[in-house]
Every structure is written in C-alpha cells, then in structure tokens.
C-alpha positions in Angstrom: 0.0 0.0 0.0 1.3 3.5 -0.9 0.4 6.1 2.2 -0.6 9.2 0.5 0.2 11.4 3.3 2.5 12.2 6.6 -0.3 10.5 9.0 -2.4 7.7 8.5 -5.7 8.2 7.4 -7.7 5.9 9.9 -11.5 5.5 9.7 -13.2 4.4 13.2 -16.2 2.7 12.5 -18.4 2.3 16.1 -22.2 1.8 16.8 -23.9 -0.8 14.6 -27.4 -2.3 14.0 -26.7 -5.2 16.7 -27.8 -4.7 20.6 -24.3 -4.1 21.1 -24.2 -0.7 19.8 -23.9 0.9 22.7 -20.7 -1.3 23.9 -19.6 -1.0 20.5 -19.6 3.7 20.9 -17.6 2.7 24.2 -15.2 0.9 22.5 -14.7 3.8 19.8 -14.6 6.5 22.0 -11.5 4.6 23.9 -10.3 3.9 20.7 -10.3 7.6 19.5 -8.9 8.7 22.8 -5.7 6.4 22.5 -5.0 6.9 18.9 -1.3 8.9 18.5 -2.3 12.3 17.0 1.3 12.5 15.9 0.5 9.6 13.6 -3.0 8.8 12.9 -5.4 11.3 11.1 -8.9 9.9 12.0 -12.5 10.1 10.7 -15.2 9.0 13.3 -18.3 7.4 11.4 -21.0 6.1 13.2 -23.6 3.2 12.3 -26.9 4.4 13.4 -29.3 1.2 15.1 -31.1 2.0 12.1 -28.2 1.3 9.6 -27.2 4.8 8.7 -23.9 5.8 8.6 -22.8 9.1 9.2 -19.6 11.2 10.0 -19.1 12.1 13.9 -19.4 16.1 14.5 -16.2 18.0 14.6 -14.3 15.1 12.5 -15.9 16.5 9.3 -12.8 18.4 8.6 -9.7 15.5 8.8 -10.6 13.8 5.6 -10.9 16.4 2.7 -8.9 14.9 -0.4 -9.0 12.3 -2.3 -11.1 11.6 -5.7 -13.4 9.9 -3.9 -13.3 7.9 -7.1 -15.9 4.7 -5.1 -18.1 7.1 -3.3 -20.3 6.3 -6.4 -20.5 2.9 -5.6 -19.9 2.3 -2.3 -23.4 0.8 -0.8 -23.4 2.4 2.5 -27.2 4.0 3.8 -25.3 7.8 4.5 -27.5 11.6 4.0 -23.4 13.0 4.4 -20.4 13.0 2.8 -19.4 9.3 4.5 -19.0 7.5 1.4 -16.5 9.9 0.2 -14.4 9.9 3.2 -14.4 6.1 3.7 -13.0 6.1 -0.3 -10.1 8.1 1.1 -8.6 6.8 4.1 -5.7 4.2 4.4 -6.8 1.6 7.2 -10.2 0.9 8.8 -10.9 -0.1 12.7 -14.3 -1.9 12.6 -14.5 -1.5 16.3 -18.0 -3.2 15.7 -19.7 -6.0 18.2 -22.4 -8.6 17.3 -24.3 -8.5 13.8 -23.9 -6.3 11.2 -20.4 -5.5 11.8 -18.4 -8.6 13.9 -19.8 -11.4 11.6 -18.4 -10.9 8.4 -20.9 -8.3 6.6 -18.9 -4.7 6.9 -15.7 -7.0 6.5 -17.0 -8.2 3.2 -17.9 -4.6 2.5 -14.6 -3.6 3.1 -12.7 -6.2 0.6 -15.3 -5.2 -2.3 -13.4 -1.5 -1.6 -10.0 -2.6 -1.4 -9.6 -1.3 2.0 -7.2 -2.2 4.9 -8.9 -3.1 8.1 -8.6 -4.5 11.5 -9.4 -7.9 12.6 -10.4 -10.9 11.2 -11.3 -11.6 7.5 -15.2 -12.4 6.1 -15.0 -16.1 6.9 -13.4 -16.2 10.4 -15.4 -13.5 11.5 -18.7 -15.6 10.4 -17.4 -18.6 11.6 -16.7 -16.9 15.1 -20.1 -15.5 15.2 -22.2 -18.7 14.7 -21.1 -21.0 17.9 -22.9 -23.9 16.0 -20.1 -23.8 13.3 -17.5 -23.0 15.3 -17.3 -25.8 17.5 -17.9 -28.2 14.8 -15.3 -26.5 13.2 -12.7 -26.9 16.4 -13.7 -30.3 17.4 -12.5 -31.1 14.0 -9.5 -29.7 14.6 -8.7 -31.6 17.7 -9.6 -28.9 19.6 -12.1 -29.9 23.3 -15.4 -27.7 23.8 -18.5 -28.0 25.4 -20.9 -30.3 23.9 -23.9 -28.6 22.5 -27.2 -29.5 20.3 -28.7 -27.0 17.9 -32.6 -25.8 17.4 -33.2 -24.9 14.2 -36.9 -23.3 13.0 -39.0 -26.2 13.1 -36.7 -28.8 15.1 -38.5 -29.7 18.4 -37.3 -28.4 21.5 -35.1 -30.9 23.3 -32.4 -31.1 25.7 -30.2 -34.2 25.2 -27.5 -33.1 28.7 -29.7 -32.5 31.8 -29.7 -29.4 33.8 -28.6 -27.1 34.5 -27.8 -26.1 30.7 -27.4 -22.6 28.5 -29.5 -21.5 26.2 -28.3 -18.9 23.9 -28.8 -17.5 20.3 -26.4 -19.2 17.9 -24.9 -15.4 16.7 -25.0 -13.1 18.9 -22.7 -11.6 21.9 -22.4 -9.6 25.1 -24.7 -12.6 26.5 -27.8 -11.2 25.0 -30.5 -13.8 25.0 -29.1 -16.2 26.7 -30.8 -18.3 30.2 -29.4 -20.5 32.5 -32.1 -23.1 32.5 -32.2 -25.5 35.6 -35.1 -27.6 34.9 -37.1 -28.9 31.9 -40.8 -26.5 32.9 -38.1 -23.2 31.8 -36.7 -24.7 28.0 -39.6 -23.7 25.9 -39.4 -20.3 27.2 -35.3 -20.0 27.2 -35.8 -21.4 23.5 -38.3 -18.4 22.8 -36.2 -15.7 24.7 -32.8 -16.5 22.1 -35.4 -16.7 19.3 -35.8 -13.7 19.8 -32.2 -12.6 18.5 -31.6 -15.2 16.0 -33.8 -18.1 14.1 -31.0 -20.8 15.4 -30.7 -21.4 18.9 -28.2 -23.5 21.0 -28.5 -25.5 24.1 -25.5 -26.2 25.8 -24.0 -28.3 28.1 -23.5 -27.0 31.5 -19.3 -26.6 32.1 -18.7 -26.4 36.0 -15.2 -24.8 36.1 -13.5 -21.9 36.0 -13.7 -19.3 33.2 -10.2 -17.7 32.0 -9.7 -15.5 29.1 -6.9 -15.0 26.5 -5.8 -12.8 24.2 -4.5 -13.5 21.0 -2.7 -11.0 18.8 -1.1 -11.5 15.3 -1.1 -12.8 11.2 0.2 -15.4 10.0 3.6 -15.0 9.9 5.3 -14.8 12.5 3.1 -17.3 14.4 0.7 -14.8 16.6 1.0 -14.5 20.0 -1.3 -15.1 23.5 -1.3 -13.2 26.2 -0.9 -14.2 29.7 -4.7 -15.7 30.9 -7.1 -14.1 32.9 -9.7 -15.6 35.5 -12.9 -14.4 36.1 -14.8 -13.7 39.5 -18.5 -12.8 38.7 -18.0 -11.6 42.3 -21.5 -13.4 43.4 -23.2 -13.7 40.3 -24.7 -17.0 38.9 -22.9 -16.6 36.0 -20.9 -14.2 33.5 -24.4 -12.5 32.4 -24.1 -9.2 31.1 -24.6 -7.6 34.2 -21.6 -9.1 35.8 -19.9 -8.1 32.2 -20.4 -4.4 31.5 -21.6 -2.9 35.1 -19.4 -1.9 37.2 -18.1 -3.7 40.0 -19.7 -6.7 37.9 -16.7 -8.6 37.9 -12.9 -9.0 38.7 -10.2 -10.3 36.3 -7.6 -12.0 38.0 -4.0 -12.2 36.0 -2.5 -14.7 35.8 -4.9 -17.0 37.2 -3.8 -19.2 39.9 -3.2 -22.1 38.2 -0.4 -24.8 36.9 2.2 -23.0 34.6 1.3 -26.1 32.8 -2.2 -25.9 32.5 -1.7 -22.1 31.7 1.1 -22.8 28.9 -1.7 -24.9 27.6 -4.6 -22.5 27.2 -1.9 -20.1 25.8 -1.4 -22.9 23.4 -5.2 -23.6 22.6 -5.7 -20.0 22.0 -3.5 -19.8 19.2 -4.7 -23.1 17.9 -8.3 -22.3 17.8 -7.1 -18.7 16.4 -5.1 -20.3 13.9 -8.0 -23.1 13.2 -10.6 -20.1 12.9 -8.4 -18.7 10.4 -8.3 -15.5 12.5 -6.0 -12.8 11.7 -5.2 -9.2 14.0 -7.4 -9.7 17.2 -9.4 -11.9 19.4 -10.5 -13.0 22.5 -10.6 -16.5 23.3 -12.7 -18.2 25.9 -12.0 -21.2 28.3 -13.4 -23.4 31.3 -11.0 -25.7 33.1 -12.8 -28.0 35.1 -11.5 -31.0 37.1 -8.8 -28.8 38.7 -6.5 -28.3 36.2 -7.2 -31.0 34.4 -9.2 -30.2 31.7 -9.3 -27.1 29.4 -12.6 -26.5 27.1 -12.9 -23.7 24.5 -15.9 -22.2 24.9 -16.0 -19.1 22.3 -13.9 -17.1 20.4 -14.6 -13.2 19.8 -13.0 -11.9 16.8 -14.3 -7.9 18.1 -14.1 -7.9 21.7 -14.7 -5.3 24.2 -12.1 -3.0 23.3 -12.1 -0.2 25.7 -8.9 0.7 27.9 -10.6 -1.2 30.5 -12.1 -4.2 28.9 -10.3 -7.9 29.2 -9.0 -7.8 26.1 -6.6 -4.8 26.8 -6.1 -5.6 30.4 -4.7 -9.0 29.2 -2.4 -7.6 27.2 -1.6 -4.9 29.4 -0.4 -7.5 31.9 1.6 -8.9 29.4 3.6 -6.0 28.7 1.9 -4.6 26.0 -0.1 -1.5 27.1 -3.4 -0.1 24.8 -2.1 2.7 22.5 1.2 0.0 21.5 -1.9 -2.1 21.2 -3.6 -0.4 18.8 -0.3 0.5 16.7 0.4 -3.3 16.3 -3.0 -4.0 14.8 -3.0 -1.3 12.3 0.4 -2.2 11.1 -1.1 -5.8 11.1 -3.7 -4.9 9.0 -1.7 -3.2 6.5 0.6 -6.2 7.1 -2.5 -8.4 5.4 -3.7 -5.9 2.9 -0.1 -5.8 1.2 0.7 -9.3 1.2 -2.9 -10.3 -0.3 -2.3 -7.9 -2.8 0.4 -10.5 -4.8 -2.7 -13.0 -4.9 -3.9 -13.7 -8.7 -7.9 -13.5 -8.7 
C-alpha cells in the first residue's frame, strides 16, 4: 500500500445495528482517545441502530482529499459525505460488536473496496459468530469444547444433557439472549427468549469450572501471540451475564490466574490453535473453562471484536503482558496493513 500522506488516514467505525451498539460507541470513544495524533489522522463514522452511517461532529474536517473515485458505488445507507471519506482513508478499525459489523458483513464490505482493516477476515469472522459452526469447526480440529445441540426453525425443543444447561442464540454476543435453564418446565421459554435474536438457537452443556480469558494477537507470519490468561470472579453472580460483564463492579479479572504454569502454557497454546483453526487474523478473545482442577481445558468461544475499551479484558490481558493499549492499537493497524499488502500479490 502507498500512504498518501505524513499521518495515517484511519476511519473508526463504532455503533452498529446489533444490541451491542452501545458497547460498541464505548469501545470507539477509547479507541479515539488512544489513537497517537502524531501519527494517525482519523474520521469517526458512526452506524446508526437504524443502519445509517454518518460522520461524527467535529471530524468532518480530517478527511478532505481524495477523488473519492468509489463514493459512487460504495453501498453504504449515508445523508453526508461518509462515502466519500471512507473512499479516502488508508486503514479501517471496525471496532464493531455482534451483527452487522463482527460477523463478516462490513468485513466483506470492506474487501469489495480494497480497504485495509482491523481484525479478522469475512469467513473467520462468520465462523466466530455462529457458535454452531464454530465448534464443529474446532472439534474437527482436535480442539475440546463443550458439547452442544442445535434448534433450528422447526426442530423440536429438546435437551439431550440434563440441567442445569445454557441456552443462547447461535450469533449473537455480550450474553444477549441467553438463560441459565435448571429444569425442563423453563426450555420452551429459554428457547423463545434467544429466538428472539436469532432463528438458530443452542442449548449447551452445562461446564462447571473456571472461566479464563486469553488474548490472541497476530497474522500469520510470524506465528501470533497469546497473552498471559485471565480468571474471572463474577464476584456473586450465577454466571458471567451481562450484568456481571459491563456494570461496574460486575466482575474482577484476576492475571495470571492461579493455576499450573502447565495448564496455563496450555490454554496459551489452545488460543492460538483455535485462532489459527478459525483462520483469524489481527485480534481476538478466546474463551475457556477448566474444570476437574487443572485437568481439563474447554474452548468455549472465540470473539474476533471484543470489548475494546482501555478497561475491557482484552486490553487488560495484554496490558499485563507487557503490551499497554495505544502500542496495542499501533500493532494492529500495522497488522492490518501487514495483510492488505501481502494479499495484494494474490492472482484472482
């Protein structure tokens, strides 16, 4: 890629259609507050619930040149001059949660337009998104996670584990829609509840254990990189709801967890398998229960767009791992740029 000017033109994209828009506006705001003025020109655009896209006030004014030679043809909903601007910039942070931005559609958008942008590609970022493919995908790949059976529109509803179990919408995030169900009388109405976010639905085995998180950070070459894990204390609630996740005092992260160097060498390694096995590429959060003391480690989710404010697990992760959120954010633009030059030798 040839950088047209002294700075980086960078286009934050927050907001979304998805019921995490709101996370997703925290996410850019930390983003935009971190981002090296000395290097980085940036446009805000925001994604309406709606679907509109529209510049942020006051950011009207960083992008100005350019032919704007795809605003013609870029499909994007937008009353302004988004189009325009998103023609012109060199790199793209989708800092983007759930549907319509974490699941492969504004990805896909963004390789129509040629454009450099953070995070994983169209199909690991679908794959990620729909549970139900993922972990077929991973138990393929040798890779232990919770077992799970999947409701489809017009399947009956049925519950092959016991209780308790989870039942959750197949894509979706932020642990919208989903109910910890404890007896058979509360399935139908779990079922309905996720239904309500998505037409497939999972039921999931029930994992007694403890949750730890991992970042992952990387391409291809060299191999990417996890960080040190992280525990979670819901601090006295049932589960890691969204309450626990996004209020405050909802939870505490514990790093490193107090486990076997072992056993935490070896979720390190599962991370990067499953990222690798996902065909990820820049970013991710990837989700664990070890149960049986430290016997046993099982994946439970991968998020290619996680929280991403200057609190959230993801930097705090990697902020314990010597890698604090501004040098963060500098590593995955330059990965993305990384990817957008070496695809360019591909033949299509």
């Amino acid at each position: 890629m040839t950088i047209r000017h002294n700075r980086l033109r960078v286009a934050l994209l927050a907001g979304g259609r998805s019921s995490e828009h709101d996370i997703s506006l925290a996410s850019g705001r930390s983003v935009l507050a971190a981002l090296d003025p000395e290097r980085y020109d940036v446009v805000g655009i925001t994604i309406g619930r709606d679907g509109q896209w529209q510049l942020e006030n006051g950011l009207q004014q960083i992008v100005t040149s350019g032919d704007g030679s795809a605003a013609s043809t870029l499909p994007v909903p937008a009353a302004d001059a988004t189009p325009a601007v998103l023609a012109a910039v060199d790199v793209v942070l989708p800092i983007l949660h759930g549907p319509f931005g974490e699941d492969g559609t504004v990805q896909g958008l963004l390789e129509l337009l040629d454009l450099a942008y953070v995070g994983a590609g169209v199909a690991a970022s679908a794959l990620a998104m729909d549970k139900d493919l993922f972990k077929k995908v991973m138990r393929d790949s040798g890779i232990p996670v919770a077992r799970h059976h999947t409701i489809r529109l017009g399947d009956a509803v049925e519950n092959p584990f016991g209780y308790p179990v989870f039942v959750k919408p197949a894509r979706l995030g932020s642990s919208v829609g989903i109910s910890k169900v404890r007896d058979e009388s509360s399935l139908a109405e779990a079922v309905a509840l996720a239904r309500r976010h998505d037409e497939k639905v999972l039921v999931e085995e029930f994992v007694d254990g403890l949750e730890v998180e991992v970042g992952v950070l990387g391409n291809r070459l060299p191999p990417p990189i996890a960080s040190l894990p992280g525990s979670i204390d819901t601090l006295g609630h049932d589960w890691y709801d969204y309450t626990s996740k996004y209020e405050a005092d909802g939870m505490q992260l514990v790093v490193p967890p107090d486990l076997a160097p072992e056993t935490i060498e070896l979720v390190q390694r599962r991370a990067v398998d499953a990222f690798v096995a996902s065909e990820c590429e820049g970013l991710a959060r990837v989700d664990f229960f070890i149960r049986g003391g430290d016997s046993e480690v099982v994946l439970n989710e991968l998020n290619t767009m996680p929280g991403f404010t200057a609190t959230s697990v993801y930097a705090k992760l990697f902020e314990a791992s010597g890698i604090g959120y501004a040098e963060l954010l500098d590593r995955l633009i330059d990965l993305a740029l990384e990817r957008y030059e070496r695809r360019r030798s591909l033949e299509y």
